[in-house]
C-alpha positions as CSV (number, residue, x, y, z in Angstrom):
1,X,1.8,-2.2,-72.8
2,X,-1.2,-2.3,-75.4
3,X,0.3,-5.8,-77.4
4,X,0.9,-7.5,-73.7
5,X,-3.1,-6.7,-72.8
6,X,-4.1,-7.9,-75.8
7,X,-1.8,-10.6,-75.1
8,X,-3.1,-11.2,-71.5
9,X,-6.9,-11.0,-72.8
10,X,-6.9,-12.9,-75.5
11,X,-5.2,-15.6,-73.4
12,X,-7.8,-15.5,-71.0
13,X,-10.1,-15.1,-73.4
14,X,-9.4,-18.2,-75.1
15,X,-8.7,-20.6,-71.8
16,X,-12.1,-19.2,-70.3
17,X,-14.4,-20.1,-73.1
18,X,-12.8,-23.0,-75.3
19,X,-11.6,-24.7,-72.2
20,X,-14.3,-24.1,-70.0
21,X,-17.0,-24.8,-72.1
22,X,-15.8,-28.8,-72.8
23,X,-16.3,-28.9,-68.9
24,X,-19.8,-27.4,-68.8
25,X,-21.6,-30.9,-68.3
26,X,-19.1,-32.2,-65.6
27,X,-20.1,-32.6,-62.1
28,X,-20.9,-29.0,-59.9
29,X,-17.6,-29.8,-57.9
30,X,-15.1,-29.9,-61.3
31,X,-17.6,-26.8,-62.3
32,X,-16.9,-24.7,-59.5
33,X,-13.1,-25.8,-59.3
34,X,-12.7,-24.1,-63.2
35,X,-14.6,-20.9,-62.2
36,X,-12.6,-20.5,-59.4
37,X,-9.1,-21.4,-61.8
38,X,-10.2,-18.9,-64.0
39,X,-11.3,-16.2,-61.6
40,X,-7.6,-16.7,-59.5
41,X,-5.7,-16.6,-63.1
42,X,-7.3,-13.3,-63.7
43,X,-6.3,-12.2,-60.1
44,X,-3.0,-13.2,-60.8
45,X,-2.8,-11.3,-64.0
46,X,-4.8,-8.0,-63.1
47,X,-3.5,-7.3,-59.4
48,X,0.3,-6.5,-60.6
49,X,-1.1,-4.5,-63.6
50,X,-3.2,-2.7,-60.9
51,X,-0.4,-2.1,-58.3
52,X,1.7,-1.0,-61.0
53,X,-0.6,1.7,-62.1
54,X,-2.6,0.4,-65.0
55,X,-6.1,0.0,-63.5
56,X,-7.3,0.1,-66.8
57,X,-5.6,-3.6,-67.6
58,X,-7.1,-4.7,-65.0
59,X,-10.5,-3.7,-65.6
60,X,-10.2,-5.2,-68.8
61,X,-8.6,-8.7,-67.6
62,X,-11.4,-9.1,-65.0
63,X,-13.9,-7.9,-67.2
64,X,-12.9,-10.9,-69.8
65,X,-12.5,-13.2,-67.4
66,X,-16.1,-12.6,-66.5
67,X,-17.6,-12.5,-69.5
68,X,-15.7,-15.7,-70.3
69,X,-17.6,-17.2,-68.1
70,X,-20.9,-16.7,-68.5
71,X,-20.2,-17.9,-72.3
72,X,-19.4,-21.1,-71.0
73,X,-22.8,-21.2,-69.2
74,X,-20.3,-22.9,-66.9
75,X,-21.5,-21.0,-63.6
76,X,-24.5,-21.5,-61.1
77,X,-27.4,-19.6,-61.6
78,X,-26.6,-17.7,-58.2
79,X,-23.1,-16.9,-59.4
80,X,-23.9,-16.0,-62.8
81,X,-26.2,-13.1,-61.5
82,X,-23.4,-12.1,-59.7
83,X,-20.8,-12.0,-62.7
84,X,-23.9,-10.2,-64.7
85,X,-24.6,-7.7,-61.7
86,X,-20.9,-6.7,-61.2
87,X,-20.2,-6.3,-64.7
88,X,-23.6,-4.2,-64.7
89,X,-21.9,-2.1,-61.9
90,X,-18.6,-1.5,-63.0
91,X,-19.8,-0.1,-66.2
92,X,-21.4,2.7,-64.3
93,X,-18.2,3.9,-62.7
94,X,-16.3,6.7,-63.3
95,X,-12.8,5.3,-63.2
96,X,-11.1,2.1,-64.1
97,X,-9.8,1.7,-60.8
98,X,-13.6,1.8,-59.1
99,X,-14.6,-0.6,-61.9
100,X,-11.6,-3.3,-61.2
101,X,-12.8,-3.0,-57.5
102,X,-16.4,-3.7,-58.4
103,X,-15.1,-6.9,-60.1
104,X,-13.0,-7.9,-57.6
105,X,-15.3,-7.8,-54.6
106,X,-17.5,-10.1,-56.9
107,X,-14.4,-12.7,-57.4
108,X,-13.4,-12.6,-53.6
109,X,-17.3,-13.1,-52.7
110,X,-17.1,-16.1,-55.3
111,X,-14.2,-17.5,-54.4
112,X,-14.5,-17.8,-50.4
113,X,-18.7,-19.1,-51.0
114,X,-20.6,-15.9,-49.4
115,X,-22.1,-16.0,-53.1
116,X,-23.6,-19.6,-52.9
117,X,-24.3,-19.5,-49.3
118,X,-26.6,-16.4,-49.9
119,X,-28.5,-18.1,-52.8
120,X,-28.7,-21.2,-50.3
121,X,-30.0,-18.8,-47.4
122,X,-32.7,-17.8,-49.7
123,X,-33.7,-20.7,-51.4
124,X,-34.7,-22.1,-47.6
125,X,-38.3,-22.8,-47.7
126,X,-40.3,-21.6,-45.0
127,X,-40.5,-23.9,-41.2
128,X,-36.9,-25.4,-42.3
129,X,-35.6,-26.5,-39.4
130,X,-32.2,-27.4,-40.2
131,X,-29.9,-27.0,-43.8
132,X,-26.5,-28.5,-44.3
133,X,-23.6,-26.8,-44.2
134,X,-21.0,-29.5,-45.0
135,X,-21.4,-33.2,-46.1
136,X,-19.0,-35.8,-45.8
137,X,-20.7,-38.4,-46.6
138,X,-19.8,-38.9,-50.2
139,X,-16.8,-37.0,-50.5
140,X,-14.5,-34.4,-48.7
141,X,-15.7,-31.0,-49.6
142,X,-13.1,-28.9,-51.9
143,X,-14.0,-25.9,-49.5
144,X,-13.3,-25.2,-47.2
145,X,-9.7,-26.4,-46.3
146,X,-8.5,-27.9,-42.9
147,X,-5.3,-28.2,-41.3
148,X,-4.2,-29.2,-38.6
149,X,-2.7,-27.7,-35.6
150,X,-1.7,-29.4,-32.9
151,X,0.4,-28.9,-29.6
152,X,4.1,-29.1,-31.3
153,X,3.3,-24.6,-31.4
154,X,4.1,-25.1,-27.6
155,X,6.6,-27.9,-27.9
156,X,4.5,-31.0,-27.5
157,X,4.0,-33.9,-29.7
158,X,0.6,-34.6,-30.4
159,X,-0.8,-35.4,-33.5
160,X,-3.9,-35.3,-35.7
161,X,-5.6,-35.5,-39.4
162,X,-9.0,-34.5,-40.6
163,X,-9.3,-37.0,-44.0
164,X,-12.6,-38.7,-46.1
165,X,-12.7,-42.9,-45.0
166,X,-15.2,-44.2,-47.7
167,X,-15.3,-46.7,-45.3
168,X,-17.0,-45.1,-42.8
169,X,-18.9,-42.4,-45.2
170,X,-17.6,-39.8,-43.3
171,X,-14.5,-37.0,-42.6
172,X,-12.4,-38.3,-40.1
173,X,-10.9,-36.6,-37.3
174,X,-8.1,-38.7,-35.7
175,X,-4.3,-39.3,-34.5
176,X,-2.5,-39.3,-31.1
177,X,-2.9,-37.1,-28.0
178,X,0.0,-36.6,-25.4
179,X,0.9,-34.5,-22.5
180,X,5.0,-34.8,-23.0
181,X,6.5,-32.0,-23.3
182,X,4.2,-29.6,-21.7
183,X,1.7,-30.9,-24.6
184,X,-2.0,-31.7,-24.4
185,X,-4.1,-31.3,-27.5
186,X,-5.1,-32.0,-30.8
187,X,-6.9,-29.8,-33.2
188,X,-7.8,-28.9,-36.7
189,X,-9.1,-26.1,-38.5
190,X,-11.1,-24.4,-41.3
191,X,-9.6,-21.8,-43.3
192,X,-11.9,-18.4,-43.1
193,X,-15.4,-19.6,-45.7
194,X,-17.8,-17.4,-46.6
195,X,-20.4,-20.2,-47.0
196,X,-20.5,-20.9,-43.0
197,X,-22.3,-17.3,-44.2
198,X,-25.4,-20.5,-43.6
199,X,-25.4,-20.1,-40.3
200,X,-26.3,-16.6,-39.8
201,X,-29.9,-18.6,-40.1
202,X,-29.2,-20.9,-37.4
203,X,-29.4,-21.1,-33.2
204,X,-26.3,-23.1,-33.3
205,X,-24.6,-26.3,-35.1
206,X,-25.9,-30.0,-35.1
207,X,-23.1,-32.5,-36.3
208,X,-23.9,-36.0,-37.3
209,X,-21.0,-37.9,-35.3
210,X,-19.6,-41.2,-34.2
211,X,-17.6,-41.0,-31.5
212,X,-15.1,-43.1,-29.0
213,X,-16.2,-42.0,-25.6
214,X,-14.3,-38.8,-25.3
215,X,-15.0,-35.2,-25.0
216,X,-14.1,-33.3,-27.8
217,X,-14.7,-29.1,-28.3
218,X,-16.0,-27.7,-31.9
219,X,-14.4,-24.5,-31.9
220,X,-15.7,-21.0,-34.0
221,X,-13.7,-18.5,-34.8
222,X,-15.2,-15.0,-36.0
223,X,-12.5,-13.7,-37.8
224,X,-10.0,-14.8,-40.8
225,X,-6.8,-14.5,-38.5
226,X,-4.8,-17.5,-37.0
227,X,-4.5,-16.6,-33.5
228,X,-6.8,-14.8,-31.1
229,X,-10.2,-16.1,-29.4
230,X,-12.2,-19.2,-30.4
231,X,-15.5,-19.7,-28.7
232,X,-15.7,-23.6,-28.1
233,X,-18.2,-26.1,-27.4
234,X,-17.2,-29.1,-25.5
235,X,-19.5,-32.3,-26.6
236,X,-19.0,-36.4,-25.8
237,X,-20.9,-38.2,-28.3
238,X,-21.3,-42.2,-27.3
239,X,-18.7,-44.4,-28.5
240,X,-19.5,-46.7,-31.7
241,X,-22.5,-45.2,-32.8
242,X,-24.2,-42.3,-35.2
243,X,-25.8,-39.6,-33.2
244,X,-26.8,-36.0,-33.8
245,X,-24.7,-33.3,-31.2
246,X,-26.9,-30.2,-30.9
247,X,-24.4,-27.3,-29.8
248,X,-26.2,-24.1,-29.8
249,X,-24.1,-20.6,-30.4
250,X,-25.5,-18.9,-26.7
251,X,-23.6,-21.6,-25.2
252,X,-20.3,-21.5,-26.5
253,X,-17.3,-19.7,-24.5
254,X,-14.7,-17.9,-25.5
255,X,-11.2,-18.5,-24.7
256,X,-7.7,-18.0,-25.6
257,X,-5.0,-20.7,-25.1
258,X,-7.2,-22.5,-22.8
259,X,-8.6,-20.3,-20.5
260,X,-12.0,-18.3,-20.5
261,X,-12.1,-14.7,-22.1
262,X,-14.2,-12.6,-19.9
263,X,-16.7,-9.7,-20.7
264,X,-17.0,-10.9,-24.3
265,X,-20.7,-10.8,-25.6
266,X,-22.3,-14.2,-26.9
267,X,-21.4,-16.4,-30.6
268,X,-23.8,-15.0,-32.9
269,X,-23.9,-17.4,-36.3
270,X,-23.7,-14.7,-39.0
271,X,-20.0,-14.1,-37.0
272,X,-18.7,-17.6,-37.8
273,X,-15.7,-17.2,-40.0
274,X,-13.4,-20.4,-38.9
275,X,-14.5,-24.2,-37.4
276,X,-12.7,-26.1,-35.7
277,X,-12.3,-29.6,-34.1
278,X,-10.0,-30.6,-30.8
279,X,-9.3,-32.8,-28.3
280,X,-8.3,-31.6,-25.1
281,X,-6.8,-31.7,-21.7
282,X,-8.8,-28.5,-21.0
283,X,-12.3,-28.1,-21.0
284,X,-14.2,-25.1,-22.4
285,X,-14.5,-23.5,-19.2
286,X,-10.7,-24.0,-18.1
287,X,-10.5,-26.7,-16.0
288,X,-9.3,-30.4,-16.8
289,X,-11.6,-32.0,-19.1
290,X,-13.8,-34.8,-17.2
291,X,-11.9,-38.5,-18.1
292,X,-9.5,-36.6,-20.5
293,X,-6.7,-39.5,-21.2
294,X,-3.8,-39.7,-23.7
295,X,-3.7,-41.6,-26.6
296,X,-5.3,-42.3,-29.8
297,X,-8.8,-41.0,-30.5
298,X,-11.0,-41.0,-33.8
299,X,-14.3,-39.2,-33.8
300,X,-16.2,-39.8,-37.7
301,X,-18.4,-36.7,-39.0
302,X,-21.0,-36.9,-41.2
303,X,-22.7,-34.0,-41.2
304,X,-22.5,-30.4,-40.2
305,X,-25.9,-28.3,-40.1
306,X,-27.5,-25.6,-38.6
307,X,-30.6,-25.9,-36.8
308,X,-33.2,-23.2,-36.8
């Protein structure tokens, strides 16, 4: 068991600051892509040591991988205090196990952005009235990731894509919706992010769209879990042109599969877990959306903020 730890370490060890350290000077995107590489590999590493009773290993793996990378000086400011401070912590601990938890809650909070939205939160100067969340402008963010999911659950055929157009300088949200087959939307969604953490600042979310004339729903879920209620939003931004869509959180409803949960208590921001985007034959109060019609749609996002 000793010669694989060493094994495991020194591995890490080596791949964390050799490795890392050539990409020091690349763009924050490749930067935060490596720290998370390196945090995951560790994961992969510790965890079955952990489950199969050598807490210690684990410790130690995590513990490396940490101090790896702050010797790269590879890591933000907001995340190397966090590395320091959890390293800091799990010293203090009785038991190896308590001290690979310490860790760990540091990597998860790193990995899923609570970490960088919480410097973000704090670095707001005072009378901001908005902060961005996501921008689409340049690129498509690496976190967090969409997927679609579309009416084919229930046996329709609709379709849809959320994908950068450098064209357009923007994340487009797009494809084909059809009622055959008892069908009738098109969606996509976030996975769970810590950084919409942002919004625990804001009265609600203001999107910098382009539209096509229809009314489409932004949809927040407040919990990591795939099914279950999403309060939604329904908005129509004008057709050919860039305007900002102010949906505040007191105003979204909650349903479940397209009909209004009752006796649940308002969206608060600091709840947001999930976003979403869809297209509709249902509005967000249950009735038929106003002019809903079949067929393809394309609505272009730019930005999405909080407002204060």
């Amino acid at each position: 068991v000793k010669l694989v730890f060493r094994h495991l370490v020194s591995t890490l060890t080596y791949w964390g600051s050799s490795k890392i350290s050539r990409l020091v000077k690349r763009d924050r995107v490749v930067r935060m892509q490596t720290i998370k590489d390196t945090i995951v590999a560790a994961i992969r590493q510790g965890a079955p040591a952990y489950n199969e009773g050598r807490p210690d290993i684990c410790y130690e793996l995590y513990k490396s991988a940490a101090q790896a990378l702050l010797d790269s000086k590879l890591p933000s400011e907001p995340v190397a205090e966090a590395l320091r401070s959890s390293l800091t912590e799990a010293a203090k601990q009785g038991a190896p196990s308590d001290s690979a938890w310490v860790m760990r809650h540091c990597f998860d909070d790193i990995l899923d952005g609570t970490v960088e939205a919480q410097a973000q939160l704090q670095a707001l100067p005072p009378g901001t009235t908005e902060f961005t969340v996501l921008d689409f402008c340049n690129s498509f963010p690496s976190d967090p990731r969409w997927y679609s999911m579309n009416d084919g659950v229930m046996g329709g055929l609709s379709s849809s894509a959320f994908a950068w157009d450098a064209a357009e300088g923007a994340a487009v949200f797009a494809g084909n919706v059809t009622t055959a087959n008892n069908g009738g939307f098109s969606s996509v969604r976030s996975d769970g992010w810590g950084g919409f953490g942002l919004f625990s600042k804001s009265r609600g979310v203001r999107m910098t769209v382009k539209g096509d004339g229809r009314v489409y729903k932004l949809s927040a879920k407040s919990d990591d879990g795939f099914d279950g209620v999403m309060y939604q939003h329904d908005f129509c931004p004008p057709a050919g042109v860039w305007r900002d869509v102010d949906l505040p959180f007191e105003a979204f409803k909650p349903n479940f599969r397209g009909r209004v949960v009752p006796g649940r208590p308002p969206l608060r921001g600091s709840q947001v877990k999930q976003l979403g985007l869809m297209i509709s034959k249902f509005s967000d109060t249950g009735g038929v959306t106003p002019g809903f019609k079949t067929g393809t749609f394309r609505l272009a996002v730019r930005y999405i903020k909080g407002f204060v």
